[in-house]
Structure formats: C-alpha cells, structure tokens
ROTI-110916 format. One record per residue (C-alpha): x, y, z. Coordinates in steps of 0.25 Angstrom, whole numbers, plus 5000, padded with zeros to 4 digits. Last residue first. Layout:
! residues N
XYZ...
//
This chain:
! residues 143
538352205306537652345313538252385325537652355339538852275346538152155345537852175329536652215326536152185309535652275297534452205290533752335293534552465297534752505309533852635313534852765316534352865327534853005329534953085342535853225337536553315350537153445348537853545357538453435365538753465380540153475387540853555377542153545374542053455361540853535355539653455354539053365346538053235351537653135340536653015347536252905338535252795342535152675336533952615330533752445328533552405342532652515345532752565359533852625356535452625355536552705356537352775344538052905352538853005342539753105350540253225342541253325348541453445339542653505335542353645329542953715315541553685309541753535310542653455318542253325326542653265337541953125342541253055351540652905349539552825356539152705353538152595347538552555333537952635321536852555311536952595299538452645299539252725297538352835290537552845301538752885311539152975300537853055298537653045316539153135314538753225305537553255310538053275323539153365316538053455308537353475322538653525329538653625318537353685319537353685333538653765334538253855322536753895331537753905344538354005336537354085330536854085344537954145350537954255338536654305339536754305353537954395351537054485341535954505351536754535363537454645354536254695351535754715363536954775369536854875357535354905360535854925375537055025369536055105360535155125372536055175379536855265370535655325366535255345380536755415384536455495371535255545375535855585391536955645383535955735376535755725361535955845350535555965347534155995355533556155354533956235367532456265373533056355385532956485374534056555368534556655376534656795372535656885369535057005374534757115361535657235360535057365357535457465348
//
C-alpha cells in the first residue's frame, strides 16, 4: 500500500470575499457620495427657506401698498413704519409716499424686513395717478 503526499493546493487561491484595502475604497467613495448628498439636500433646504421668506415678505408689501390705496385716492406725503404679524413672524413694514416729477402722481415706496435686521428683504416702488376733478390741499392730501 502506498500513501500519496498530501499536496498543496495550488498558489491561485480562488477569491471569497473583499480585501480590506476594497472595503477601505468602498467606504470612501460611499462617504464623499454621502457628503455630497448631504451638501445638496441642506442647500436644498436654505433655499426653500429664503424662497418662504420672500414669498411672504412680498404678500405683506402687498398688503400694505393695497390698504394704503384703499384709503384714500390720493395718499398724503410721508413716511410710516410699522409691525406687522403674519405667518407666525413680526415683520417691520415701512411705507414711503413722496412725490415726483409729475404734479398729479405720487410715488409709493413699501420696504419689508424682519424687525432685527438691518436691510429689508423686499422692497415694492409703486405709483398712484390723482384722480381727475380731485383737488391739492397745502399739505398735499386730497380735499
């Protein structure tokens, strides 16, 4: 009876599974994709909210050149800031009435802007016409 040799299995071991330095690359590659995504999705949301904070400072501009319209025809000359709430925020409105070139057309200025900032974040130029037949008084306001 003759015993065989053990042998060896050959040098070319057949691959099952990943090497560290593999995994070390995958996990790379995966983390910078992360990071990227991440930096995409917090833009995402800071502009989403700067896009809300216009949207809303816009509706109060309106809202206040509509009721400085709806006063009167012909508003007096002047400037007036005040705090209004909307959306769960105080804004600080300032409406400007000053004059123009043209007798008979005002110009209306609404700026709105959080009251601790130091710029506005919206800013509306409107101008209004005087009505015909309606007459000046001294002070600018219609009689």
């Amino acid at each position: 009876m003759s015993i065989k040799p053990r042998t060896r299995r050959s040098t070319s071991y057949r691959q099952r599974g990943f090497t560290l330095v593999e995994v070390l690359v995958a996990l790379v590659i995966f983390g910078v994709i992360a990071a990227s995504v991440l930096k995409t999705l917090q833009d995402s949301v800071r502009q989403q909210a700067a896009l809300e904070e216009r949207l809303t400072a816009n509706w109060v501009a309106q809202q206040a050149l509509a009721e400085i319209r709806l006063r009167t025809d012909w508003p007096p000359l002047g400037k007036k800031t005040e705090k209004v709430l909307l959306a769960e925020r105080e804004w600080q409105v300032t409406a400007e009435v000053k004059t123009t070139n043209e007798p008979k057309m005002r110009q209306i200025i609404v700026q709105v802007g959080r009251p601790e900032a130091e710029s506005p974040i919206l800013t509306i130029d409107s101008w209004v016409a005087q009505s015909i037949g309606a007459s000046i008084n001294s002070d600018g306001g219609r009689s």
